[in-house]
N, CA, C and O atoms as a GROMACS GRO file, in nm:
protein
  604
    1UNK      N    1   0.083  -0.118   0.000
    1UNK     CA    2   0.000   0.000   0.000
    1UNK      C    3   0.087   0.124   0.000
    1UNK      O    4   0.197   0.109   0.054
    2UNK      N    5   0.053   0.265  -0.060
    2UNK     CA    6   0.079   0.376  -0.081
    2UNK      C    7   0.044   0.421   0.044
    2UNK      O    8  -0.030   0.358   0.119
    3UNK      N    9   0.098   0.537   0.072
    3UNK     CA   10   0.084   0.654   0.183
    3UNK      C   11   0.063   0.734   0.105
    3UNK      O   12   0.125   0.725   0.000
    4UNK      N   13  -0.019   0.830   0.120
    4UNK     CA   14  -0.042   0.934   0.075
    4UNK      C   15   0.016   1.106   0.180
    4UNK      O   16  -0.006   1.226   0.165
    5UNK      N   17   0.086   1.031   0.271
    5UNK     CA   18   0.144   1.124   0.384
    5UNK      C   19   0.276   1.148   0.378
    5UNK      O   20   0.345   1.190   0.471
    6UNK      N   21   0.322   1.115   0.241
    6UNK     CA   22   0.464   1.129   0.277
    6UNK      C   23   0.502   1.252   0.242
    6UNK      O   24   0.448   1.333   0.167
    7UNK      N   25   0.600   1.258   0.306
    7UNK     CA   26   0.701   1.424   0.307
    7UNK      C   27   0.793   1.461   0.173
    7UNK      O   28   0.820   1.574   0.134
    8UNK      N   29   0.826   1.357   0.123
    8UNK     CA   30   0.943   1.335   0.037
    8UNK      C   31   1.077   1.295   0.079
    8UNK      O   32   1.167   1.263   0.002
    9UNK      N   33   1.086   1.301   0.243
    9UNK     CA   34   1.216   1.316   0.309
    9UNK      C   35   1.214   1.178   0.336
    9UNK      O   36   1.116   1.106   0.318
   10UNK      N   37   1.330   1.140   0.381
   10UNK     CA   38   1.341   1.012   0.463
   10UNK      C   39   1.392   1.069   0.637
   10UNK      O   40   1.488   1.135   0.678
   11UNK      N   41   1.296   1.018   0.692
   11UNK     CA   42   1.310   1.033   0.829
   11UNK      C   43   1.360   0.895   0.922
   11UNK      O   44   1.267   0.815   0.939
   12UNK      N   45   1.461   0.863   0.970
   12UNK     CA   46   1.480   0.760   0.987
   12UNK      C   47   1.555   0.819   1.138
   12UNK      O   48   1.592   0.937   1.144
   13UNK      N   49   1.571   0.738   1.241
   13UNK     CA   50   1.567   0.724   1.400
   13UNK      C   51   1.722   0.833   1.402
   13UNK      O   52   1.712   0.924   1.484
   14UNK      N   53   1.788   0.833   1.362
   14UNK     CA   54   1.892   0.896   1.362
   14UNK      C   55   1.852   1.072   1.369
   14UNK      O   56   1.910   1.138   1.454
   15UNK      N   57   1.769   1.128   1.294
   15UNK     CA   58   1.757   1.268   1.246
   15UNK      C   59   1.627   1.296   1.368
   15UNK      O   60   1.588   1.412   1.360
   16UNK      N   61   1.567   1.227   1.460
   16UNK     CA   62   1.509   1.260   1.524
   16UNK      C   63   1.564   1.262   1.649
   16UNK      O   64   1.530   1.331   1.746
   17UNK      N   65   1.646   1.185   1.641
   17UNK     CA   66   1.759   1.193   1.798
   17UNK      C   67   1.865   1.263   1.745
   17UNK      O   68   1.973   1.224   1.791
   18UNK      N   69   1.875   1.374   1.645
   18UNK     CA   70   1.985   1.493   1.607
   18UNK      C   71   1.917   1.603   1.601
   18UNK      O   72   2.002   1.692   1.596
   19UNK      N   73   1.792   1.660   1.598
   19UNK     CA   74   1.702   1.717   1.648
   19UNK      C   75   1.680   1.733   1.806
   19UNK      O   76   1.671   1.845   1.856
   20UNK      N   77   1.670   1.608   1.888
   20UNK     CA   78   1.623   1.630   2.002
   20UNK      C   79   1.792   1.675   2.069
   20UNK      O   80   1.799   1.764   2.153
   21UNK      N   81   1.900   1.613   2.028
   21UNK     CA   82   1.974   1.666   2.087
   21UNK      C   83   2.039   1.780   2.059
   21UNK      O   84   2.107   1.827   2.150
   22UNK      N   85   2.036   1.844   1.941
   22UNK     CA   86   2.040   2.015   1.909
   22UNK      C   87   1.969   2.102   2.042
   22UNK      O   88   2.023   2.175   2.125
   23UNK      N   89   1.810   2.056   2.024
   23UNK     CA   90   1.727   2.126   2.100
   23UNK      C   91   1.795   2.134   2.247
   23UNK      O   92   1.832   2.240   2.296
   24UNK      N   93   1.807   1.989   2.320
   24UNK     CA   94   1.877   1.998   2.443
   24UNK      C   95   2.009   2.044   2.484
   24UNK      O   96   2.045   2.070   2.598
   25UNK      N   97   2.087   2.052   2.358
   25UNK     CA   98   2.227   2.126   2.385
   25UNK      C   99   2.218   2.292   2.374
   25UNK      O  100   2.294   2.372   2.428
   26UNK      N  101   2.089   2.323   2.279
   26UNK     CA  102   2.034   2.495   2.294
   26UNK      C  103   2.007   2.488   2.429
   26UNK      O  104   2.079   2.560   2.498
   27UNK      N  105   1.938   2.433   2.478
   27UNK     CA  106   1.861   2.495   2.565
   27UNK      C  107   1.965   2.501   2.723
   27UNK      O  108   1.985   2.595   2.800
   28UNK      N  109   2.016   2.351   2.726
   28UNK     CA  110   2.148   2.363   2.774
   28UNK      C  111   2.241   2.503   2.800
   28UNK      O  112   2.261   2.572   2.899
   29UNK      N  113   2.278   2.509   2.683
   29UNK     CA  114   2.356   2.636   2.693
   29UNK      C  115   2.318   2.776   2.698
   29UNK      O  116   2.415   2.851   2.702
   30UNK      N  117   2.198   2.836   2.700
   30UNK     CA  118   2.096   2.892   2.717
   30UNK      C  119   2.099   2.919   2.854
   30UNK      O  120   2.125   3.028   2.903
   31UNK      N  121   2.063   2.787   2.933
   31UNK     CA  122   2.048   2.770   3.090
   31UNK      C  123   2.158   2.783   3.150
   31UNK      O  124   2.144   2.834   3.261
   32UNK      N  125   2.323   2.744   3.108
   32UNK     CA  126   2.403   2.802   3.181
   32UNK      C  127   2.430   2.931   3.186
   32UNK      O  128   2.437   3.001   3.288
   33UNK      N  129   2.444   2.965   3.072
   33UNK     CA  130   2.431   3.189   3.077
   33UNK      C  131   2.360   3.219   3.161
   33UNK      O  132   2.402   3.276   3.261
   34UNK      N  133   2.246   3.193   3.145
   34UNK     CA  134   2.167   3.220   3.277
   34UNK      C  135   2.206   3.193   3.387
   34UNK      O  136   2.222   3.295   3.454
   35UNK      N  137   2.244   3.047   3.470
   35UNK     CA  138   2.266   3.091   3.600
   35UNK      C  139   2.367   3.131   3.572
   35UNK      O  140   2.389   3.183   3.681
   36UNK      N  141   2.479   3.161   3.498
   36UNK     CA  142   2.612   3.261   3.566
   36UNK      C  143   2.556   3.387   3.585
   36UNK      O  144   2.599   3.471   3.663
   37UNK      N  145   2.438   3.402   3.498
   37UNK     CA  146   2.396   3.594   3.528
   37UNK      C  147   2.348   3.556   3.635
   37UNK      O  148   2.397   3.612   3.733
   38UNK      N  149   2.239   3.453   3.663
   38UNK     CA  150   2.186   3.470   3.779
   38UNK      C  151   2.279   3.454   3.936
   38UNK      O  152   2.241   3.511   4.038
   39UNK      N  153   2.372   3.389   3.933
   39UNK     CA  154   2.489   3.406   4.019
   39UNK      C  155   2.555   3.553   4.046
   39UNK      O  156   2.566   3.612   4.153
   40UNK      N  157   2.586   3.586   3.943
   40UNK     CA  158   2.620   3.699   3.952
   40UNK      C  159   2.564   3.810   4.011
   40UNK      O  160   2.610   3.890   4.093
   41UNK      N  161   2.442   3.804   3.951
   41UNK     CA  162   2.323   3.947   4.017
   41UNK      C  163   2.286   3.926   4.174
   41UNK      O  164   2.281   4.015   4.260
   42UNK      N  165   2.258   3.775   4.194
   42UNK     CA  166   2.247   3.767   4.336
   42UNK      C  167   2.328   3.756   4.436
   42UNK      O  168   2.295   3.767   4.554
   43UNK      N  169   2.457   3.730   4.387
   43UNK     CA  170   2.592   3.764   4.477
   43UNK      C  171   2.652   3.957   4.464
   43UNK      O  172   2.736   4.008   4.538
   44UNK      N  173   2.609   3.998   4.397
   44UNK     CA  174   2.596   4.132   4.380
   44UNK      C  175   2.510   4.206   4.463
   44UNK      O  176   2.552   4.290   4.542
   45UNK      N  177   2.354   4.169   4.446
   45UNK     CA  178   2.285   4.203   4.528
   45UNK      C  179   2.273   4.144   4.700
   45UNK      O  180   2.181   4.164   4.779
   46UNK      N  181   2.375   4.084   4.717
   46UNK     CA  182   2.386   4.016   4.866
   46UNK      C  183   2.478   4.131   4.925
   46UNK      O  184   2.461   4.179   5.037
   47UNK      N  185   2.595   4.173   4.823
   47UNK     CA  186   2.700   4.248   4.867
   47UNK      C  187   2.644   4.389   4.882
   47UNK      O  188   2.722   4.463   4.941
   48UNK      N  189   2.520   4.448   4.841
   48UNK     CA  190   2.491   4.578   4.845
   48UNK      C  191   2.396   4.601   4.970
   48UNK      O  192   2.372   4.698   5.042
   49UNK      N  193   2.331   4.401   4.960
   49UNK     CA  194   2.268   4.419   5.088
   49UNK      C  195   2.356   4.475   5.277
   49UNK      O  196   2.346   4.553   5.372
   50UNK      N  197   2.448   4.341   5.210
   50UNK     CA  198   2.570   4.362   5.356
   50UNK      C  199   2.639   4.481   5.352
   50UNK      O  200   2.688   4.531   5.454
   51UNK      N  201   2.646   4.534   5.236
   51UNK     CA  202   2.705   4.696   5.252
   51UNK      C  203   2.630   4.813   5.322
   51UNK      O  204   2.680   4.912   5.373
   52UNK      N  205   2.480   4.774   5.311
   52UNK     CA  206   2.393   4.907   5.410
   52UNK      C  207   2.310   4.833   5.487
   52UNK      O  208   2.189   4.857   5.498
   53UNK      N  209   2.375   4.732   5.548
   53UNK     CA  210   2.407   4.704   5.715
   53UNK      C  211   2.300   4.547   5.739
   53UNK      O  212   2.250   4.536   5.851
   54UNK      N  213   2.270   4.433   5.633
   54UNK     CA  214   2.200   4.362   5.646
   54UNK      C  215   2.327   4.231   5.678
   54UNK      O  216   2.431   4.211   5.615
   55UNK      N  217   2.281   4.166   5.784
   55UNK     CA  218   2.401   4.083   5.846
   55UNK      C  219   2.412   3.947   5.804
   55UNK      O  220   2.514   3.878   5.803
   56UNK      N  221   2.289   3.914   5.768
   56UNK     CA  222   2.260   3.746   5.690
   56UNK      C  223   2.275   3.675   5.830
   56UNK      O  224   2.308   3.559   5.804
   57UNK      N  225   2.267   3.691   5.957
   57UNK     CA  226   2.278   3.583   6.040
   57UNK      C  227   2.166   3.506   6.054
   57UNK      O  228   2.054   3.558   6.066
   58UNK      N  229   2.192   3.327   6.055
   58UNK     CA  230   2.084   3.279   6.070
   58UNK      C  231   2.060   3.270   6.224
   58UNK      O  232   2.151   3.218   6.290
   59UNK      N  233   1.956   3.311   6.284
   59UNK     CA  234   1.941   3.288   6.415
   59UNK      C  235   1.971   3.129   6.493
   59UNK      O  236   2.012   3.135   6.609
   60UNK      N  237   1.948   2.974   6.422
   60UNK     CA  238   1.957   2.888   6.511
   60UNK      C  239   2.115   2.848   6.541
   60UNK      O  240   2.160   2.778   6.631
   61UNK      N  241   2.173   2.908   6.447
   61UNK     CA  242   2.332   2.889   6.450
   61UNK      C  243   2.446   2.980   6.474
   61UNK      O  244   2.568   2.963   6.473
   62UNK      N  245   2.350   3.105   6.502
   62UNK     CA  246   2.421   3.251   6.499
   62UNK      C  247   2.548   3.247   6.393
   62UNK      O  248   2.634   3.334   6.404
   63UNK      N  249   2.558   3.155   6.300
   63UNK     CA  250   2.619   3.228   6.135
   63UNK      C  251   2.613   3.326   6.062
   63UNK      O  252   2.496   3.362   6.046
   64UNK      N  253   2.667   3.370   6.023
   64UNK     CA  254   2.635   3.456   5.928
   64UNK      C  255   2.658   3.412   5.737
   64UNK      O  256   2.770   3.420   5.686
   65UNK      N  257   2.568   3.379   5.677
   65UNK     CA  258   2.555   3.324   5.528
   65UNK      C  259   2.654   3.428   5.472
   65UNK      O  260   2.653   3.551   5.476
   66UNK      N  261   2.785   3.292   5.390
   66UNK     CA  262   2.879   3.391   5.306
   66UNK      C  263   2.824   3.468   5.183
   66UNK      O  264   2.706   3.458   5.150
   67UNK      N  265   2.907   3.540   5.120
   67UNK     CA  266   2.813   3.598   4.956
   67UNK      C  267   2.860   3.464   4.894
   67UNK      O  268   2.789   3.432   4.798
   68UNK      N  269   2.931   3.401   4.915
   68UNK     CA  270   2.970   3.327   4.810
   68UNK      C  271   2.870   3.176   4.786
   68UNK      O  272   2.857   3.104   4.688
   69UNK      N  273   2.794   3.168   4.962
   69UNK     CA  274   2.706   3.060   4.965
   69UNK      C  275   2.565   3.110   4.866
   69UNK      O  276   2.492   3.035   4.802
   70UNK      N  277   2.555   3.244   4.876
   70UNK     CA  278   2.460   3.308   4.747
   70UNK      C  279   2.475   3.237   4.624
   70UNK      O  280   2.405   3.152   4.569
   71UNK      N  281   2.585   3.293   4.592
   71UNK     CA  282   2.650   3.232   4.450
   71UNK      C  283   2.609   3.048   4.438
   71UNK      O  284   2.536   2.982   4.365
   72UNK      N  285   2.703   3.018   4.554
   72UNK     CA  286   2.691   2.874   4.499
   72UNK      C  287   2.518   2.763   4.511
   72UNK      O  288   2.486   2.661   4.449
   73UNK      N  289   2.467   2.818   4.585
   73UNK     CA  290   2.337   2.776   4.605
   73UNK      C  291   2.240   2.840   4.495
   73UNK      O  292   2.126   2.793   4.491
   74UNK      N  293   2.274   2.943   4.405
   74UNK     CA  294   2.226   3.040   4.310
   74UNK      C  295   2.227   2.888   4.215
   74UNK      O  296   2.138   2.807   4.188
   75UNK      N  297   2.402   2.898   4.174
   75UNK     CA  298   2.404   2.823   4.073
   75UNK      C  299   2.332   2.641   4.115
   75UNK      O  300   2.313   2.559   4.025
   76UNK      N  301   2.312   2.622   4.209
   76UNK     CA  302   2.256   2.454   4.203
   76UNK      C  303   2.122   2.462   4.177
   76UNK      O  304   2.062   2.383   4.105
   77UNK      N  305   2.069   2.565   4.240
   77UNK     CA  306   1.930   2.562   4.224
   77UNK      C  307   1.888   2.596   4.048
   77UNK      O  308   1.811   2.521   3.987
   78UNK      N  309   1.931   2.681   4.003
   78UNK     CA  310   1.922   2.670   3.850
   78UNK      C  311   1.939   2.609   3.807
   78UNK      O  312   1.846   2.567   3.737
   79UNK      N  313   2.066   2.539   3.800
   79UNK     CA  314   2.112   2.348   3.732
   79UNK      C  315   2.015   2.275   3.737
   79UNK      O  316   1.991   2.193   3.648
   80UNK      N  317   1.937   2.293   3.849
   80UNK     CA  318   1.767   2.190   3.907
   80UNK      C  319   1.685   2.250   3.857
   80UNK      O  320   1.576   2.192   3.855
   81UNK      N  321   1.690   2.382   3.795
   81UNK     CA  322   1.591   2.470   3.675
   81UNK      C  323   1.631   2.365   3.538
   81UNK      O  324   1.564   2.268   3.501
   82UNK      N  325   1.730   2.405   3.492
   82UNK     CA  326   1.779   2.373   3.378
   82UNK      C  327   1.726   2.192   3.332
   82UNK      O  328   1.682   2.161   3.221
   83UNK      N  329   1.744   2.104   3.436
   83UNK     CA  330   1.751   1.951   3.416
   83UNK      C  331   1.586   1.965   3.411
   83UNK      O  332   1.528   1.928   3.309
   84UNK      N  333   1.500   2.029   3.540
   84UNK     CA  334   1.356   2.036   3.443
   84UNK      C  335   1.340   2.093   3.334
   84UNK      O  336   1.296   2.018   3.247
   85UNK      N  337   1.361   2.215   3.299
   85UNK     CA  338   1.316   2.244   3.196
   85UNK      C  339   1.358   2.137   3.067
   85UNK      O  340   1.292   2.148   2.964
   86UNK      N  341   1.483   2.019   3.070
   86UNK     CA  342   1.497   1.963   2.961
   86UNK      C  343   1.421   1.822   2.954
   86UNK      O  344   1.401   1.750   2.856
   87UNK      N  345   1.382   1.804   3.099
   87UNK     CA  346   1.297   1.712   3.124
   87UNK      C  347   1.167   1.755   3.030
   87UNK      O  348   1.132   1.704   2.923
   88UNK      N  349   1.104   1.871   3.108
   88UNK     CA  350   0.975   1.920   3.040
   88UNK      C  351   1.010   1.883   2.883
   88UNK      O  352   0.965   1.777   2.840
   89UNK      N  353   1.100   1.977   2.782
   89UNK     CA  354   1.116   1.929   2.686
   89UNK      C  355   1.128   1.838   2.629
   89UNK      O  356   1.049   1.820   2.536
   90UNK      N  357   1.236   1.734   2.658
   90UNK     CA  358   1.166   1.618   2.611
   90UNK      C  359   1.000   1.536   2.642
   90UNK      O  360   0.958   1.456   2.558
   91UNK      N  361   0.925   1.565   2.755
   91UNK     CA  362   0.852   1.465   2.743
   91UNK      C  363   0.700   1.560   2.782
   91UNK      O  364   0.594   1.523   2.832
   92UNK      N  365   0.731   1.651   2.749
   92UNK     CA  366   0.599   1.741   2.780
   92UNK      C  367   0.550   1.766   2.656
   92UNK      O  368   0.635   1.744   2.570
   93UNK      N  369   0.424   1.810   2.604
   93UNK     CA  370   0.343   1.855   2.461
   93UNK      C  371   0.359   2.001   2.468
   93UNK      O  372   0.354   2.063   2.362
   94UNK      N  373   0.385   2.092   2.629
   94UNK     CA  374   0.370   2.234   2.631
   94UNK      C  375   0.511   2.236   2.709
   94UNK      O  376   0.515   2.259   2.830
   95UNK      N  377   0.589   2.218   2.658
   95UNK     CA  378   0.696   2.238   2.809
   95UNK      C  379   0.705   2.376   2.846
   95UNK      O  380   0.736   2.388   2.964
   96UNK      N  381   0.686   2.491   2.781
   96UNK     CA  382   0.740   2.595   2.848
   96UNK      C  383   0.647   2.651   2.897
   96UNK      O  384   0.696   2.708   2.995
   97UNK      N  385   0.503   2.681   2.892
   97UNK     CA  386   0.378   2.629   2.987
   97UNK      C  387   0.430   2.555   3.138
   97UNK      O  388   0.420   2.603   3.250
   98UNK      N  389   0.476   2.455   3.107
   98UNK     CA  390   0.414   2.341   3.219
   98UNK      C  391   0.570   2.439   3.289
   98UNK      O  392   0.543   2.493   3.396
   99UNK      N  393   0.685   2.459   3.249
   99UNK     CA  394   0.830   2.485   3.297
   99UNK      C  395   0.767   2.612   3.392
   99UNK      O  396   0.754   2.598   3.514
  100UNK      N  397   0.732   2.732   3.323
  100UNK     CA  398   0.687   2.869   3.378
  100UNK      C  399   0.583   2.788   3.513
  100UNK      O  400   0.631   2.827   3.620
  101UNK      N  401   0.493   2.716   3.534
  101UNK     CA  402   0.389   2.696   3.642
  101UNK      C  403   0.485   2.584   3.792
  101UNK      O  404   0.478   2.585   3.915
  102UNK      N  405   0.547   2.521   3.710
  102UNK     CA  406   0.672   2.440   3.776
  102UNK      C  407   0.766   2.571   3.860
  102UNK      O  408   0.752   2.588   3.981
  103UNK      N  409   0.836   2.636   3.797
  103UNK     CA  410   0.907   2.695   3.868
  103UNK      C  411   0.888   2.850   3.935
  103UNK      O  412   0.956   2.926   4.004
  104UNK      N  413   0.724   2.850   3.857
  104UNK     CA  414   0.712   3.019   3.978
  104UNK      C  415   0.646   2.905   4.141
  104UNK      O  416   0.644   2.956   4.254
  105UNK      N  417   0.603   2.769   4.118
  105UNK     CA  418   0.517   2.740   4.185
  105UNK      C  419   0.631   2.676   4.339
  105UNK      O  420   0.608   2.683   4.460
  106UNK      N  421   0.792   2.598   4.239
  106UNK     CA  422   0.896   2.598   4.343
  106UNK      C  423   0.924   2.739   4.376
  106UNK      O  424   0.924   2.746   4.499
  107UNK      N  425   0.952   2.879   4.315
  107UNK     CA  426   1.041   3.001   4.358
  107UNK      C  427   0.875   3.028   4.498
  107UNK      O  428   0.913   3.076   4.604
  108UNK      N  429   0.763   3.007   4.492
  108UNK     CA  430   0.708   3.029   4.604
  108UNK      C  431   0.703   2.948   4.712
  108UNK      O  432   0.668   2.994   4.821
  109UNK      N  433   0.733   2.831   4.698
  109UNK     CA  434   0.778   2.754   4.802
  109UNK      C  435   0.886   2.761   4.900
  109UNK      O  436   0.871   2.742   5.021
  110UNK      N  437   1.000   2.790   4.840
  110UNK     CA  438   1.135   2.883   4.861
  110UNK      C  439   1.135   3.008   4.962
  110UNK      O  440   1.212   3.046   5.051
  111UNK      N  441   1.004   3.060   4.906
  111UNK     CA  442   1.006   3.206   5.024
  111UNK      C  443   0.993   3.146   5.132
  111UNK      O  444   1.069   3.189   5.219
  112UNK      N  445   0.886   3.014   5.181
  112UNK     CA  446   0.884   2.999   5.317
  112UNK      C  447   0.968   3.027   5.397
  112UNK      O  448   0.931   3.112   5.477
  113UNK      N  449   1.110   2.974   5.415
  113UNK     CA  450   1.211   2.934   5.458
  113UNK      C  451   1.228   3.079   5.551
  113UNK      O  452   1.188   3.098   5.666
  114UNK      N  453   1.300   3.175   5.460
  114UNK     CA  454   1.333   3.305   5.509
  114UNK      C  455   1.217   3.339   5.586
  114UNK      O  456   1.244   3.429   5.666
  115UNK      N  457   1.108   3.303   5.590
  115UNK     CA  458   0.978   3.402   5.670
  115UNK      C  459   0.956   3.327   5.794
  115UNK      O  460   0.896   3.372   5.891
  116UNK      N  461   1.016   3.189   5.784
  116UNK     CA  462   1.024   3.135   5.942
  116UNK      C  463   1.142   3.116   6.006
  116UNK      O  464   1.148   3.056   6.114
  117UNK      N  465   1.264   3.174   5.932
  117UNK     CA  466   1.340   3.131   6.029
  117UNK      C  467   1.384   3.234   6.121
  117UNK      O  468   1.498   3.207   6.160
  118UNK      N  469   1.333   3.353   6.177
  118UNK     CA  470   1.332   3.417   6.247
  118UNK      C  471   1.464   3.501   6.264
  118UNK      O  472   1.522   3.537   6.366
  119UNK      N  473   1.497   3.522   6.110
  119UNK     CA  474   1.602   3.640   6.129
  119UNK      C  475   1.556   3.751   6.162
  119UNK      O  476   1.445   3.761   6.215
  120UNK      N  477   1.645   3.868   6.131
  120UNK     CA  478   1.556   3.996   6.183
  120UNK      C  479   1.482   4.039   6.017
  120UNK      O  480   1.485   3.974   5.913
  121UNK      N  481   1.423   4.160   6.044
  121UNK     CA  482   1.322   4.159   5.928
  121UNK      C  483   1.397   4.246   5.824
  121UNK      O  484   1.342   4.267   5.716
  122UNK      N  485   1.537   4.303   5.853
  122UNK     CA  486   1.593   4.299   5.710
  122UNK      C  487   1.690   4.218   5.675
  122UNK      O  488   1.740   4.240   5.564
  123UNK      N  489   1.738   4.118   5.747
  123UNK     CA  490   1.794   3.999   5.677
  123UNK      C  491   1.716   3.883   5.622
  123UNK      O  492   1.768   3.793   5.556
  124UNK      N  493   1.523   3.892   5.665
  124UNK     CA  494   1.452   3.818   5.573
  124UNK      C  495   1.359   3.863   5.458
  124UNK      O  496   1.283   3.787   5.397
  125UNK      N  497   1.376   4.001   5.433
  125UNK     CA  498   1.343   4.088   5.322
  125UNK      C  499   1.443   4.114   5.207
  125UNK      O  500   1.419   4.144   5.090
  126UNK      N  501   1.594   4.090   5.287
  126UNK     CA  502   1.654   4.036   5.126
  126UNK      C  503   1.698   3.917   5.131
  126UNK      O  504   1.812   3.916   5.083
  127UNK      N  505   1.668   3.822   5.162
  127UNK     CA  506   1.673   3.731   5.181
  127UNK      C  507   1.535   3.650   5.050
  127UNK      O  508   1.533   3.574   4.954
  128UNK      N  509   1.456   3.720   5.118
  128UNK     CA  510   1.313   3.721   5.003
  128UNK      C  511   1.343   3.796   4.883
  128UNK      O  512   1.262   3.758   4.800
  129UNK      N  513   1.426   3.894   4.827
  129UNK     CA  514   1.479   3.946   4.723
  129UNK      C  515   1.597   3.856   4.673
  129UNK      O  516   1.635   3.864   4.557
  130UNK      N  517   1.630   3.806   4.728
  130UNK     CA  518   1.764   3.704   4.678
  130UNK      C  519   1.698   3.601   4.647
  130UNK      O  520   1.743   3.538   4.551
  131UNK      N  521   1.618   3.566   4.690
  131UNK     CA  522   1.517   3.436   4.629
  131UNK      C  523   1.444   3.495   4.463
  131UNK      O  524   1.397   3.411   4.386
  132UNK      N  525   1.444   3.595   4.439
  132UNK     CA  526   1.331   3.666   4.337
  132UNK      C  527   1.419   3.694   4.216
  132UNK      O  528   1.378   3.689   4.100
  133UNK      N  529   1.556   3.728   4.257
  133UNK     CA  530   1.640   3.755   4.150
  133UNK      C  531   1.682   3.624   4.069
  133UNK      O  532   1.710   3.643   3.950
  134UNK      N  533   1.686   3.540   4.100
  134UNK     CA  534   1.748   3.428   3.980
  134UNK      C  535   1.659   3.400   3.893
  134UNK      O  536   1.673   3.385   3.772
  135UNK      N  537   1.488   3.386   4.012
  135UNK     CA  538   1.387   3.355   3.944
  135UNK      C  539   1.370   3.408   3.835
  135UNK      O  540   1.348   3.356   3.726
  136UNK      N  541   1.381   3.539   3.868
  136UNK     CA  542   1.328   3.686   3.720
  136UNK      C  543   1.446   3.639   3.615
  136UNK      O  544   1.419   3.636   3.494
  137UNK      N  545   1.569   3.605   3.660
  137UNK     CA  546   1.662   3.575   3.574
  137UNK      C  547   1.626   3.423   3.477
  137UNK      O  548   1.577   3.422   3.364
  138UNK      N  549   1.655   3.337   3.535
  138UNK     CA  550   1.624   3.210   3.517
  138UNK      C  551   1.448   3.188   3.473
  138UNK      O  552   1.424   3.156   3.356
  139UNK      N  553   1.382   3.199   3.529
  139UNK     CA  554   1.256   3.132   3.435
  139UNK      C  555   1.191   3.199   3.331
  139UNK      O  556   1.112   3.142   3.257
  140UNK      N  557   1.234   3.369   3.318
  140UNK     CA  558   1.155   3.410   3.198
  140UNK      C  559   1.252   3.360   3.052
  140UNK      O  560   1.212   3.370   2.936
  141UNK      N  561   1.388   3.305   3.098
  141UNK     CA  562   1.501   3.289   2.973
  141UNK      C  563   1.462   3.112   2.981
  141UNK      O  564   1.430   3.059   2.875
  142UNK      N  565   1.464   3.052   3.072
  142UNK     CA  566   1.419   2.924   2.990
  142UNK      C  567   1.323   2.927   2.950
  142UNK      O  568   1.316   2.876   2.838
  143UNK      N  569   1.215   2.973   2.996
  143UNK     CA  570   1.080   2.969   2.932
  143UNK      C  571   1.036   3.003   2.781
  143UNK      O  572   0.941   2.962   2.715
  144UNK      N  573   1.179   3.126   2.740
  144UNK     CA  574   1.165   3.138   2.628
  144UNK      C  575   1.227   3.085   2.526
  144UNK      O  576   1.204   3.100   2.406
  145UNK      N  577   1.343   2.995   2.599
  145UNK     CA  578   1.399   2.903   2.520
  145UNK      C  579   1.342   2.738   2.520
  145UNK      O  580   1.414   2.664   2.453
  146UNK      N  581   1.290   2.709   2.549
  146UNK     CA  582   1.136   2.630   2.514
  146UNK      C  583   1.015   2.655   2.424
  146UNK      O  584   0.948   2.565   2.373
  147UNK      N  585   0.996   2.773   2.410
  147UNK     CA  586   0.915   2.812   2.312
  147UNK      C  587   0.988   2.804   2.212
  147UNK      O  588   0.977   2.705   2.140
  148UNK      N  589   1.073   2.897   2.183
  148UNK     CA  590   1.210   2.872   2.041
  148UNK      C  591   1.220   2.720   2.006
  148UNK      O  592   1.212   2.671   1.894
  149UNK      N  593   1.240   2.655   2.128
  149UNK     CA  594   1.327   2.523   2.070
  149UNK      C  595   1.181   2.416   2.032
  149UNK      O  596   1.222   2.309   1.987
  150UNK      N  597   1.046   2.421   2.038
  150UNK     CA  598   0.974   2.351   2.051
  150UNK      C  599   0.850   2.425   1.905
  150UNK      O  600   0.770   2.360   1.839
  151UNK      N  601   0.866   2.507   1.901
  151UNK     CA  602   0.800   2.558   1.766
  151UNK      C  603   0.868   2.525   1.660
  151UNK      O  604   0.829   2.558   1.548
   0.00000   0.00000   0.00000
């Protein structure tokens, strides 16, 4: 029997797994720019915090959070952006839909933390701004690199 659906092309298992992995190495690299900006802005904005007098101490340990634990907790938590969003892509019909509701729905889960752990109320107000900056960074740039890579 004839098809009457054909493309003219030959599509064979190879060109669809060189496709999906284009898409995941865009989006990949996409997502690391991002968290280095997002590292950056929020280890920036930690340092302007501690510059007009916000101390980062956590009360149960009387520590004080380095800038650099900013940074490095910046960048893991995006890496855990990045591996969903390629998750979503491969196996989602809307990934950058489902990615955007996924990660404003973790960045509000996240605020808890700072609002109970009983720092004082301007080490948990940027504390709650240091939570907001990667987000703004990180999910409006994957989100739009899901749309790109999936149209």
């Amino acid at each position: 029997m004839n098809s009457t659906n054909d493309t003219g092309g030959v599509a064979g298992p190879a060109s669809g797994r060189t496709s999906r992995t284009h898409r995941l190495r865009g989006l990949a690299g996409t997502g690391i720019i991002a968290t280095l900006a997002a590292m950056v802005a929020t280890a920036l904005a930690a340092a302007l915090a501690q510059a007009v007098g916000v101390d980062f101490e956590v009360p149960d340990g009387g520590e004080t959070i380095p800038l650099s634990g900013f940074a490095v907790v910046t960048g893991f938590f995006s890496v855990v952006g990045i591996v969903i969003a390629a998750a979503l892509l491969r196996w989602s019909a809307r990934p950058a839909e489902r990615f955007v509701w996924t990660a404003v729905s973790l960045t509000a889960i996240s605020l808890l933390p700072p609002l109970l752990s009983g720092a004082s109320a301007a080490t948990t107000t940027a504390l709650l701004g240091l939570h907001l900056i990667p987000a703004t960074v990180m999910i409006p740039t994957l989100a739009r690199s899901l749309r790109i890579r999936t149209e």
